[in-house]
DODO-685358 format. One record per atom (N, C-alpha, C, O): residue number from 1; residue in three letters; chain; atom name; y, x, z. Coordinates in steps of 0.2 Angstrom, whole numbers. Layout:
! DODO-685358
<site seq="NUM" type="ALA" mol="A" atom="CA" Y="Y" X="X" Z="Z"/>
...
This chain:
! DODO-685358
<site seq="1" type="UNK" mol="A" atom="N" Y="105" X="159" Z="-126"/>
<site seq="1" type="UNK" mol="A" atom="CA" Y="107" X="155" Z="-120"/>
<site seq="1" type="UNK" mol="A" atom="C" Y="103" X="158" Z="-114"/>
<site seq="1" type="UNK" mol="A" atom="O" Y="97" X="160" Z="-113"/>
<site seq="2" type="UNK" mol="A" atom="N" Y="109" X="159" Z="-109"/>
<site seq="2" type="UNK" mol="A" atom="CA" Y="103" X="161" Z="-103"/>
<site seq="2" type="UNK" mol="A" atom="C" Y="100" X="159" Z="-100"/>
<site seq="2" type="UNK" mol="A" atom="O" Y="100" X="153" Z="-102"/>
<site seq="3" type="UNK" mol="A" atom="N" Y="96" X="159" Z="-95"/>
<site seq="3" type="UNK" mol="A" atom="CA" Y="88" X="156" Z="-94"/>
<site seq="3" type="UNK" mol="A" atom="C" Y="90" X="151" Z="-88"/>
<site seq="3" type="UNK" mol="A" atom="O" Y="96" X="152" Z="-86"/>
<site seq="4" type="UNK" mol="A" atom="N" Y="87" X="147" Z="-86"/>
<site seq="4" type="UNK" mol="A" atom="CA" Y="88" X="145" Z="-78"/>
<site seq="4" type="UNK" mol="A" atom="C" Y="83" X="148" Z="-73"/>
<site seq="4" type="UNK" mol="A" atom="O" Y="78" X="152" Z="-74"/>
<site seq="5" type="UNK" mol="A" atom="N" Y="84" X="146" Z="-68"/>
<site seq="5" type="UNK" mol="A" atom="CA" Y="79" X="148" Z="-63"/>
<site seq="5" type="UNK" mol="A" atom="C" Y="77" X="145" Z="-59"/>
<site seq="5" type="UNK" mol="A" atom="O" Y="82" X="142" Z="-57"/>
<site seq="6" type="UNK" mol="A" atom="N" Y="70" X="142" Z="-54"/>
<site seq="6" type="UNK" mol="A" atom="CA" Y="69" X="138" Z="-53"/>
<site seq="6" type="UNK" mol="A" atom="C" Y="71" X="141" Z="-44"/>
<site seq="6" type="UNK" mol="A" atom="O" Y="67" X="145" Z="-42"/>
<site seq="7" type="UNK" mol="A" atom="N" Y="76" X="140" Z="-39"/>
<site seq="7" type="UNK" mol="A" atom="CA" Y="78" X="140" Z="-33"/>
<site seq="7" type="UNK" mol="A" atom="C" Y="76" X="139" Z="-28"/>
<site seq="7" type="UNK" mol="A" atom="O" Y="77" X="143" Z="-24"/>
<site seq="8" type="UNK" mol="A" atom="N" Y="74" X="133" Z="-29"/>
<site seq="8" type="UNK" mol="A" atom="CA" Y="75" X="129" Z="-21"/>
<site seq="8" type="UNK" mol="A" atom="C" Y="69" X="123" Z="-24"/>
<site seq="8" type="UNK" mol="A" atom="O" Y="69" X="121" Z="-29"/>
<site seq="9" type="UNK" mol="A" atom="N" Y="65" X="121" Z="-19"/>
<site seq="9" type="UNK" mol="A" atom="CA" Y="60" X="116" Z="-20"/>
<site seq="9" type="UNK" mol="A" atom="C" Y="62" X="113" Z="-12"/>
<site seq="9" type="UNK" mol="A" atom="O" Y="63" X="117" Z="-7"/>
<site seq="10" type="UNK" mol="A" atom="N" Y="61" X="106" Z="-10"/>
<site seq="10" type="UNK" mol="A" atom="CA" Y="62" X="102" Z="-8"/>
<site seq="10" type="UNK" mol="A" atom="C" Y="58" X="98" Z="-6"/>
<site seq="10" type="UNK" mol="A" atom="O" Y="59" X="92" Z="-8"/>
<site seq="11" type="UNK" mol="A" atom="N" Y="52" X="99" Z="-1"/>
<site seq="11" type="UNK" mol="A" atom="CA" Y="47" X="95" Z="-1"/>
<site seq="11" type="UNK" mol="A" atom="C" Y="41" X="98" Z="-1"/>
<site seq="11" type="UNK" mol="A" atom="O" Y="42" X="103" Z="2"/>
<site seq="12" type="UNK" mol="A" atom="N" Y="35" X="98" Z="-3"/>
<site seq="12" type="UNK" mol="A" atom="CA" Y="30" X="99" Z="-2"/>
<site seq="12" type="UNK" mol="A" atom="C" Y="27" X="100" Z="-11"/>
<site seq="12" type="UNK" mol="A" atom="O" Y="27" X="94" Z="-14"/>
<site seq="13" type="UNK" mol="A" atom="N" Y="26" X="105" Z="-14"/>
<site seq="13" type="UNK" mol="A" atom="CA" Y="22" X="102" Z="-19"/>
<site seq="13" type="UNK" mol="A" atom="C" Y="18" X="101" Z="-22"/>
<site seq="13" type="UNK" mol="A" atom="O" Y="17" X="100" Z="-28"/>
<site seq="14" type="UNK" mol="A" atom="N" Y="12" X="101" Z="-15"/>
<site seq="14" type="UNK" mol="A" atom="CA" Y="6" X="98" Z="-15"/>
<site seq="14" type="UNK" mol="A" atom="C" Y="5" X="90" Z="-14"/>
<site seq="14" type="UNK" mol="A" atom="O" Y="1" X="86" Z="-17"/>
<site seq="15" type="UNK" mol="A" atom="N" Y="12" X="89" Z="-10"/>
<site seq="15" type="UNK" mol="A" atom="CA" Y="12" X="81" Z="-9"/>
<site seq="15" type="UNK" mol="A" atom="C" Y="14" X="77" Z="-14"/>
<site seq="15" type="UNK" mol="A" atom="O" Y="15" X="80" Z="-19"/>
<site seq="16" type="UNK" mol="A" atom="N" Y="16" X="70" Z="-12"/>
<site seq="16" type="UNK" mol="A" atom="CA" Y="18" X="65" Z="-18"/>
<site seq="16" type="UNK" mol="A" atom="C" Y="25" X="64" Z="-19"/>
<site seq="16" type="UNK" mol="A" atom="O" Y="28" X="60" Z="-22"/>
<site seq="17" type="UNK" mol="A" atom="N" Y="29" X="69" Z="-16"/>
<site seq="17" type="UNK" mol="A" atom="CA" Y="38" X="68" Z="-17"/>
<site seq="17" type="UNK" mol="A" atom="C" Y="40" X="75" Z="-14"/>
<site seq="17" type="UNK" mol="A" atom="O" Y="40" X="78" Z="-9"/>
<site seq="18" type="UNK" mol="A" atom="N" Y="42" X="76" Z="-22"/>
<site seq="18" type="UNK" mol="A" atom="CA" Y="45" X="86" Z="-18"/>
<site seq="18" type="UNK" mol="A" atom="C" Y="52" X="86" Z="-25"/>
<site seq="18" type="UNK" mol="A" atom="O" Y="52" X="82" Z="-29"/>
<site seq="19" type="UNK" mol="A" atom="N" Y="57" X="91" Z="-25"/>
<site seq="19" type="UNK" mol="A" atom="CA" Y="59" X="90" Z="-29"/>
<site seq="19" type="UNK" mol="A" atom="C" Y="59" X="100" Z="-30"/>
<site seq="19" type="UNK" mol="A" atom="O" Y="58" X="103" Z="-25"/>
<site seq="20" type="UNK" mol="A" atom="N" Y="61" X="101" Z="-36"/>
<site seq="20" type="UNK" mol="A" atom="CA" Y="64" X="105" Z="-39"/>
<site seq="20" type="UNK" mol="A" atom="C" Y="71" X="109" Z="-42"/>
<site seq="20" type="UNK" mol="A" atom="O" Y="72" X="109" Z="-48"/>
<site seq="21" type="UNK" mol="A" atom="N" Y="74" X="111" Z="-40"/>
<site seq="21" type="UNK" mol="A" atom="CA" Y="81" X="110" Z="-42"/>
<site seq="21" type="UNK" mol="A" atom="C" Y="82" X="120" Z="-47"/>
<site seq="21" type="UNK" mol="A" atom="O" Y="82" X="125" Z="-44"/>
<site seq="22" type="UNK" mol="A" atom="N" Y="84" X="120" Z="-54"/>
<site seq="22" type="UNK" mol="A" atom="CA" Y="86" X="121" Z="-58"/>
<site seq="22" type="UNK" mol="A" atom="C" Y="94" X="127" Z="-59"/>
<site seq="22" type="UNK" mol="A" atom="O" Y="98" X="123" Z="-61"/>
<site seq="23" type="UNK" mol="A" atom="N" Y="96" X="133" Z="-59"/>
<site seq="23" type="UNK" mol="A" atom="CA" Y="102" X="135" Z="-57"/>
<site seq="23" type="UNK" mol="A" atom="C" Y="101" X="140" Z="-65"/>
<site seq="23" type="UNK" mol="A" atom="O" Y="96" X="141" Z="-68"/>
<site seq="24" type="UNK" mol="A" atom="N" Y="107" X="140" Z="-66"/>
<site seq="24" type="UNK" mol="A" atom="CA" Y="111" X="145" Z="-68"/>
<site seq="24" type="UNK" mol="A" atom="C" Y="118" X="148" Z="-64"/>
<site seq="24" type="UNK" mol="A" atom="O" Y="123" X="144" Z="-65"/>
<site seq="25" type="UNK" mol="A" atom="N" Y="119" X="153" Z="-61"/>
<site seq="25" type="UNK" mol="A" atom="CA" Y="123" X="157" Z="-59"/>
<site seq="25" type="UNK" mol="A" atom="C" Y="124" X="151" Z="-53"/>
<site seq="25" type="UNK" mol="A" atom="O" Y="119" X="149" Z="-50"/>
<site seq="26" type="UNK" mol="A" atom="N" Y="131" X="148" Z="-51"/>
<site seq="26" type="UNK" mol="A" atom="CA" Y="132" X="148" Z="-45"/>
<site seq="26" type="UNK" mol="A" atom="C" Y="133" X="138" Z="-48"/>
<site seq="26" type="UNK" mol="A" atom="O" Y="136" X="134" Z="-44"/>
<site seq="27" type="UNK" mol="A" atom="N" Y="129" X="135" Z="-54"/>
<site seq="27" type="UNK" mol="A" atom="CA" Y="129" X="128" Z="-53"/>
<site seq="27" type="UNK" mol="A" atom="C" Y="121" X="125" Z="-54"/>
<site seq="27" type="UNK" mol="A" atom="O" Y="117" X="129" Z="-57"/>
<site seq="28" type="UNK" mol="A" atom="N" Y="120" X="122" Z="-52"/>
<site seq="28" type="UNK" mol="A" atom="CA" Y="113" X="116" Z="-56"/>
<site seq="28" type="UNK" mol="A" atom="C" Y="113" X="113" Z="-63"/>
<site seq="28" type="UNK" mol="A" atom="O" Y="117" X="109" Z="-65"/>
<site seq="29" type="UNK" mol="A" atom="N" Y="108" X="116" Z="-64"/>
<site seq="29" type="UNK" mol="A" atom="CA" Y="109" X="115" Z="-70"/>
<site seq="29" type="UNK" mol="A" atom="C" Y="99" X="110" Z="-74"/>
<site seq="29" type="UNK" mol="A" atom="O" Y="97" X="108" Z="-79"/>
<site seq="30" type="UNK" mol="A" atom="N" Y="97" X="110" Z="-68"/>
<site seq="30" type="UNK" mol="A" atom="CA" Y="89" X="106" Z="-68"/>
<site seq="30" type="UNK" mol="A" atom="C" Y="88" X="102" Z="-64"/>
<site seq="30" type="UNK" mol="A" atom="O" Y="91" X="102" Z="-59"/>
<site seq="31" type="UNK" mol="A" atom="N" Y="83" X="98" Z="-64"/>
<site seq="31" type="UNK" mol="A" atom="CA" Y="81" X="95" Z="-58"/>
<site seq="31" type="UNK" mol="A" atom="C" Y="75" X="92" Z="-61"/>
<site seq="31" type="UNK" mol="A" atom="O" Y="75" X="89" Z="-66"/>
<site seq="32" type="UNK" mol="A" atom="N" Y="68" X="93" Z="-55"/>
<site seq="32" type="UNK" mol="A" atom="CA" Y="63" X="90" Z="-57"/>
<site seq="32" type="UNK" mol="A" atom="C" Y="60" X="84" Z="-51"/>
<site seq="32" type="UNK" mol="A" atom="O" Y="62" X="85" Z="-45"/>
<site seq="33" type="UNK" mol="A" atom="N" Y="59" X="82" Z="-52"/>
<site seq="33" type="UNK" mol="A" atom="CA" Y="57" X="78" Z="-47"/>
<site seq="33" type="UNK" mol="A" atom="C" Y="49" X="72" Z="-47"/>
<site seq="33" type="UNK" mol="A" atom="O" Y="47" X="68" Z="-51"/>
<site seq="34" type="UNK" mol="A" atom="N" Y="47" X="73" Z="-42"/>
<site seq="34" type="UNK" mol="A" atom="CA" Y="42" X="69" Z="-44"/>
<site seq="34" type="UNK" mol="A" atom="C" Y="40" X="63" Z="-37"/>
<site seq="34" type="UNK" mol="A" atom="O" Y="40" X="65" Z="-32"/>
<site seq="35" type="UNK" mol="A" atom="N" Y="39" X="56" Z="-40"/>
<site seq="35" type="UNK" mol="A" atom="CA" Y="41" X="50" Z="-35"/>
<site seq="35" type="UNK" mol="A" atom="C" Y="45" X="49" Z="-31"/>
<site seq="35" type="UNK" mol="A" atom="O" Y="45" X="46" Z="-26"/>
<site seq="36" type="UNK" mol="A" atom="N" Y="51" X="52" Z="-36"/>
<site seq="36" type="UNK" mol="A" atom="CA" Y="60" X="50" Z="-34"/>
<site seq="36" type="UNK" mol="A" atom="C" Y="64" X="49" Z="-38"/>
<site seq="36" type="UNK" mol="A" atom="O" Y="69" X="52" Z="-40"/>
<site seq="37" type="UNK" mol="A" atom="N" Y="62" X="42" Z="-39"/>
<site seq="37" type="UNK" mol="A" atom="CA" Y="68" X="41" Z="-45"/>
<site seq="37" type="UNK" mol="A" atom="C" Y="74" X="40" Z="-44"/>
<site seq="37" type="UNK" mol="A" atom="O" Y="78" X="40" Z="-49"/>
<site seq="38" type="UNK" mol="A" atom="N" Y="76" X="39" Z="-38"/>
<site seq="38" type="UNK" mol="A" atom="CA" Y="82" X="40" Z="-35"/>
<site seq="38" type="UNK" mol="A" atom="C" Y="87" X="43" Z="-34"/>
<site seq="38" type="UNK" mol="A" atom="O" Y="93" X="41" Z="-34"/>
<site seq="39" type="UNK" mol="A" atom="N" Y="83" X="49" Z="-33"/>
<site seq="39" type="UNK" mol="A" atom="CA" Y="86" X="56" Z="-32"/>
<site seq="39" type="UNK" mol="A" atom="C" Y="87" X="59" Z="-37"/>
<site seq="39" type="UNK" mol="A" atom="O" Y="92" X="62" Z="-39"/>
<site seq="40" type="UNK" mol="A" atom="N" Y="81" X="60" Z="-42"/>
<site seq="40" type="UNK" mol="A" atom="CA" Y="82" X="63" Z="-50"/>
<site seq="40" type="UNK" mol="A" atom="C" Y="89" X="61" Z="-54"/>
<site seq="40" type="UNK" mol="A" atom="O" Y="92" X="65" Z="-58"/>
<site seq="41" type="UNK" mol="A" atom="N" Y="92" X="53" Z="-52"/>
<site seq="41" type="UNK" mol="A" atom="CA" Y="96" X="51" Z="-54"/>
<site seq="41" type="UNK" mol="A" atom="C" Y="104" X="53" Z="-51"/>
<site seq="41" type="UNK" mol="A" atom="O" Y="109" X="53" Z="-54"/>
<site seq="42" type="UNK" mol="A" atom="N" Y="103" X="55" Z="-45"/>
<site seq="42" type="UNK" mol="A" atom="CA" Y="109" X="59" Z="-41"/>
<site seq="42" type="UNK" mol="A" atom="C" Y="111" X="67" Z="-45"/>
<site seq="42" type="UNK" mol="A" atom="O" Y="117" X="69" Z="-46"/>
<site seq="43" type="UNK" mol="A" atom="N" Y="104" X="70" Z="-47"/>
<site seq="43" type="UNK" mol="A" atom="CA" Y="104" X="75" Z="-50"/>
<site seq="43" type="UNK" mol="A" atom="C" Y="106" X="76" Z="-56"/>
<site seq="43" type="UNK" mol="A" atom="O" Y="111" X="81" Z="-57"/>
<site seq="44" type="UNK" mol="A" atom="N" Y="105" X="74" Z="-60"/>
<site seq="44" type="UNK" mol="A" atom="CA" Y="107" X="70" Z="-65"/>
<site seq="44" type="UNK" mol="A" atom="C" Y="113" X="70" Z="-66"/>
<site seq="44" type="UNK" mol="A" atom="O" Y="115" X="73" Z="-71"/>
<site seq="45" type="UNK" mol="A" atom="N" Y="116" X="68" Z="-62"/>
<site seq="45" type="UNK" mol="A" atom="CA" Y="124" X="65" Z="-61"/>
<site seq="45" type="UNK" mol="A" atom="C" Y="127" X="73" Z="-61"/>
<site seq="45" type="UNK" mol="A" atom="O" Y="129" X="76" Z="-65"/>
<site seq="46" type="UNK" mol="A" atom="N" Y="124" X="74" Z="-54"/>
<site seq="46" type="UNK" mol="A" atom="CA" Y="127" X="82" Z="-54"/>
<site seq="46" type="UNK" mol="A" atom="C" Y="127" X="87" Z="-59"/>
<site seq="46" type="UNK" mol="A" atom="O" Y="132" X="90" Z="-60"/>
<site seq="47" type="UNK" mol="A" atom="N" Y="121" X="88" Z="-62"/>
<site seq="47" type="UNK" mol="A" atom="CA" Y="121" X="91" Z="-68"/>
<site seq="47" type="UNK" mol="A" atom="C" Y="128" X="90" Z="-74"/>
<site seq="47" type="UNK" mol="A" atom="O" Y="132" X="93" Z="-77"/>
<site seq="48" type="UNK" mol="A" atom="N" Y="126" X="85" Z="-72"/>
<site seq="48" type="UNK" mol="A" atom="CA" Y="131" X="82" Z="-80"/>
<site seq="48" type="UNK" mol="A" atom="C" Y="139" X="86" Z="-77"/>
<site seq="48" type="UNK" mol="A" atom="O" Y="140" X="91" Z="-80"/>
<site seq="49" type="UNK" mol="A" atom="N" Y="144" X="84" Z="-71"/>
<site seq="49" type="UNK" mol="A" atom="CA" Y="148" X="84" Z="-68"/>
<site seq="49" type="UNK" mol="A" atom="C" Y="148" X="95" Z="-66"/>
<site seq="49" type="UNK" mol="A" atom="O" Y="152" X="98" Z="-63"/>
<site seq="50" type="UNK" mol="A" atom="N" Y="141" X="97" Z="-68"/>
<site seq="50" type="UNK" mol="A" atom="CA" Y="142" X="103" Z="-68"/>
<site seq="50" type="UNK" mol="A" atom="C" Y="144" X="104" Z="-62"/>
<site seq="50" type="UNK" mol="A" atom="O" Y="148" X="109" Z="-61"/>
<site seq="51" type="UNK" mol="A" atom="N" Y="140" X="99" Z="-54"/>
<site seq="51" type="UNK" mol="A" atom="CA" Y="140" X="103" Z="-49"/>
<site seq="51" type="UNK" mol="A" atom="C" Y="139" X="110" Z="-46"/>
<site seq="51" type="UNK" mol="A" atom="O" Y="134" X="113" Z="-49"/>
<site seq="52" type="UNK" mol="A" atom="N" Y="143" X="112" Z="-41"/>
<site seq="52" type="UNK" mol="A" atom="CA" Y="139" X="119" Z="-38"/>
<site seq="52" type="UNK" mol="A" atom="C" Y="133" X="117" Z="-36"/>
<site seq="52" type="UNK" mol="A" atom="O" Y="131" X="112" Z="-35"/>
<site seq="53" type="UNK" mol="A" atom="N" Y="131" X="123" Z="-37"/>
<site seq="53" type="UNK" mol="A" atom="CA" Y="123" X="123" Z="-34"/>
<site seq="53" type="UNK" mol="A" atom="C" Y="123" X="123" Z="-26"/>
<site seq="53" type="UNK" mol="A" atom="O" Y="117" X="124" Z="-24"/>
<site seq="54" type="UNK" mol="A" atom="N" Y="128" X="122" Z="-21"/>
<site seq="54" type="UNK" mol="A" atom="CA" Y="129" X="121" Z="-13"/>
<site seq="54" type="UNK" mol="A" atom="C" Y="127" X="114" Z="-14"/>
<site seq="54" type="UNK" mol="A" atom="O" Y="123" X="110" Z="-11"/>
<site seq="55" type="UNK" mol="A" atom="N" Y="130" X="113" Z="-20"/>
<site seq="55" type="UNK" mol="A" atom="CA" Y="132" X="103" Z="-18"/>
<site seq="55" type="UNK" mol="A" atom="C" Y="123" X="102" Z="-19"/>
<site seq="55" type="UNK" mol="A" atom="O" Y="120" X="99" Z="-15"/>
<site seq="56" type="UNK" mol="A" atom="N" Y="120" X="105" Z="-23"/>
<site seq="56" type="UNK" mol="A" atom="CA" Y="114" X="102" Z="-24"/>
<site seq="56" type="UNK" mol="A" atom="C" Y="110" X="104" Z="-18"/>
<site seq="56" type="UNK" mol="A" atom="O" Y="108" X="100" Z="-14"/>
<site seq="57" type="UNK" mol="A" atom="N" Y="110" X="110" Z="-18"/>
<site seq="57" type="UNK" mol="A" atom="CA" Y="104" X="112" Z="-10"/>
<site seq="57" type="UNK" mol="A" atom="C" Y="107" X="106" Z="-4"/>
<site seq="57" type="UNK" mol="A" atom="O" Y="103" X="102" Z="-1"/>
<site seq="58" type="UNK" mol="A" atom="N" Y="112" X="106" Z="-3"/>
<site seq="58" type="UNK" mol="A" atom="CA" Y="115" X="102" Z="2"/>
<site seq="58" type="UNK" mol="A" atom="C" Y="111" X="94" Z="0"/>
<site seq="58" type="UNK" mol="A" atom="O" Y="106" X="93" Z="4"/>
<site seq="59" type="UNK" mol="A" atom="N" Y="111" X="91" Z="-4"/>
<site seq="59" type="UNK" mol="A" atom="CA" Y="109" X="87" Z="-5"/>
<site seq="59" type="UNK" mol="A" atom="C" Y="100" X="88" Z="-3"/>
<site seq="59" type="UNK" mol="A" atom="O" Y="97" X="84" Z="0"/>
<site seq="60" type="UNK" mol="A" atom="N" Y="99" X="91" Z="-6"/>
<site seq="60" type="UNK" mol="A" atom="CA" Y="91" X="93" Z="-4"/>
<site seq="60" type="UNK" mol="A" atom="C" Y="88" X="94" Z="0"/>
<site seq="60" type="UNK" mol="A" atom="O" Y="82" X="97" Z="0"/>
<site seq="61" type="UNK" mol="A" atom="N" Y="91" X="94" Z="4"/>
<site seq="61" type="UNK" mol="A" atom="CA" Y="89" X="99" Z="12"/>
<site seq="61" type="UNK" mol="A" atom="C" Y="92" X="95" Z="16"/>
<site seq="61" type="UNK" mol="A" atom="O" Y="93" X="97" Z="22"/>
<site seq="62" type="UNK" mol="A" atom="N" Y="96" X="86" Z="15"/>
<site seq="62" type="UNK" mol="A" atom="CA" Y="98" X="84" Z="19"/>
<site seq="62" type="UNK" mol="A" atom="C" Y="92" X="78" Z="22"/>
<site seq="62" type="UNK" mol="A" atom="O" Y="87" X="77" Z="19"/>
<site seq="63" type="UNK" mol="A" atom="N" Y="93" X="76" Z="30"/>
<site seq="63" type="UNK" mol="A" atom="CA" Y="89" X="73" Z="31"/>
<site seq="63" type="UNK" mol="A" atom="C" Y="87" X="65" Z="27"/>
<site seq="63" type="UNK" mol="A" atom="O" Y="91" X="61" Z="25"/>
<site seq="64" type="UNK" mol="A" atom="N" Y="78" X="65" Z="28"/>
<site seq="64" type="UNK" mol="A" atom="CA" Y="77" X="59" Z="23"/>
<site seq="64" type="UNK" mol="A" atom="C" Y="75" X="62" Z="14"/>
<site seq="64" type="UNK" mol="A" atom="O" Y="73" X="58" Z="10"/>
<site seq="65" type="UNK" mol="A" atom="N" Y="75" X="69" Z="12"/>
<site seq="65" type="UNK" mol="A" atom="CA" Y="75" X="70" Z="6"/>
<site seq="65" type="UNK" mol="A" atom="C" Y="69" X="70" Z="3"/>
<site seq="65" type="UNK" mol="A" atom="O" Y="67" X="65" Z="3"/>
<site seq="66" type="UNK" mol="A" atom="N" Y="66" X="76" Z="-1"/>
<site seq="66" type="UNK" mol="A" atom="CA" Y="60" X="76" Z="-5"/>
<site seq="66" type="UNK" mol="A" atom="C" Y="55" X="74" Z="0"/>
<site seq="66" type="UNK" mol="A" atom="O" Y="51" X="70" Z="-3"/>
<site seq="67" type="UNK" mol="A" atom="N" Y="53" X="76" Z="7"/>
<site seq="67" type="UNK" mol="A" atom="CA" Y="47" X="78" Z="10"/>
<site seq="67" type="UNK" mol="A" atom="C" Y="48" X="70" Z="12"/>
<site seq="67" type="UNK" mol="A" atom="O" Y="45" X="67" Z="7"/>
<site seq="68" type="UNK" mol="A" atom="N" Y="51" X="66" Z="14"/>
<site seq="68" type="UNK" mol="A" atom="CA" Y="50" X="60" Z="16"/>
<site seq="68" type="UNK" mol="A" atom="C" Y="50" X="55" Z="12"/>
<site seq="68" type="UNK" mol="A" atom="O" Y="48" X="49" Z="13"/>
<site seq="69" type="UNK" mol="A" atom="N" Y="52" X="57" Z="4"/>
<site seq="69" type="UNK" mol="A" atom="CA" Y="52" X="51" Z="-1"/>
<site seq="69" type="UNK" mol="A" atom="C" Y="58" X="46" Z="0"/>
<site seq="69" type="UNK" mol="A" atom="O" Y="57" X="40" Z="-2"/>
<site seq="70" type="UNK" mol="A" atom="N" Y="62" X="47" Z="2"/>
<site seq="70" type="UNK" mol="A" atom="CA" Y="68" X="45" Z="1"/>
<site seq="70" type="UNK" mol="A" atom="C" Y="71" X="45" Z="-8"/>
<site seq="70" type="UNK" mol="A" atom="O" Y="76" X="43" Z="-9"/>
């Protein structure tokens, strides 16, 4: 199985809400998250539906995201 790779981090990972995000080739295929159960649950979805990985960064880099705890 091929590997994933960890991409794009969203937030701070020092602080209390940053997230993670997970790829193989050109979809997401992880997501880690910590004190956002909200958002893990968006990821989630996408994974499942085998989003591209734009939809995800977009998602993660929108304002309100991992650094704010939204």
């Amino acid at each position: 199985m091929p590997e994933a790779r960890s991409d794009a981090v969203a937030g701070d990972p020092q602080s209390d809400f940053w997230a993670a995000l997970y790829r193989r080739g050109d979809r997401v295929v992880g997501a880690l998250t910590l004190n956002q159960p909200r958002k893990i649950m968006k990821y989630r979805a996408m994974i499942a539906r085998r989003a591209p990985w734009a939809t995800a960064r977009e998602f993660a880099d929108a304002p309100g995201s991992a650094a704010a705890g939204a």
